[in-house]
C-alpha positions in Angstrom: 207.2 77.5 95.6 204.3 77.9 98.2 201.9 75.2 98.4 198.2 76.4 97.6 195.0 74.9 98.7 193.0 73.2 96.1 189.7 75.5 96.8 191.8 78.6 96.9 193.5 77.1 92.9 190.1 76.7 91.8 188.6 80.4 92.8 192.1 82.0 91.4 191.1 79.6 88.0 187.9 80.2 87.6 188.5 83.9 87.9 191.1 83.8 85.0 189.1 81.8 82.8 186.3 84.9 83.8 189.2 87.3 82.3 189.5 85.3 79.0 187.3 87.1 75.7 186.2 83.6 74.5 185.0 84.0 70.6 181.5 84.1 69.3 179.9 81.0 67.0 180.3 83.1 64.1 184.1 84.0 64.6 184.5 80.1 65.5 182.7 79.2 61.8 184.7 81.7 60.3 188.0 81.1 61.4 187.2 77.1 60.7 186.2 77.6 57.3 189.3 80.4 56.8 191.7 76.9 58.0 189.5 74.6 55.7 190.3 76.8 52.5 193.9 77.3 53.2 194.5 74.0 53.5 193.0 73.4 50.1 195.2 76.1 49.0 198.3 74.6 50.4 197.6 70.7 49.1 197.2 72.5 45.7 199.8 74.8 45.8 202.2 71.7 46.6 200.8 69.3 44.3 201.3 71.6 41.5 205.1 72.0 42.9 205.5 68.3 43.3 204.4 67.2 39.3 207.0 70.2 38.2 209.6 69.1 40.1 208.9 65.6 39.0 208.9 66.4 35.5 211.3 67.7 35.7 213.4 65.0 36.8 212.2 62.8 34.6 213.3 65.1 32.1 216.6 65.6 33.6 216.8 61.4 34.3 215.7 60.6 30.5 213.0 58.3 32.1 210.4 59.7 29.3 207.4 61.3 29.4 
């Protein structure tokens, strides 16, 4: 691999980082909140899933409830 000068690394970074579309503030909120909610969804998705299997162990066990 060729060695490459530190200035010439920078100018061939900063001109890739020039290519990049970076989002706006509202896509950033948007797709933030869109994580929030799903992992709301997903805790109570698997909580649910959790006390059913649970019970139903307990049931299965005879250990009441």
């Amino acid at each position: 691999m060729a060695k490459v000068n530190p200035a010439e690394f920078a100018r061939d970074v900063r001109r890739e980082v020039a290519k990049v579309t970076w989002p706006t503030r509202k896509e950033t909120g948007v797709t933030t909140a869109m994580v929030f909610v799903m992992v709301v969804v997903a805790s109570l998705f698997f909580l649910v899933v959790d006390q059913v299997l649970a019970f139903a162990v307990r049931m299965i066990l005879g250990l009441g409830a």
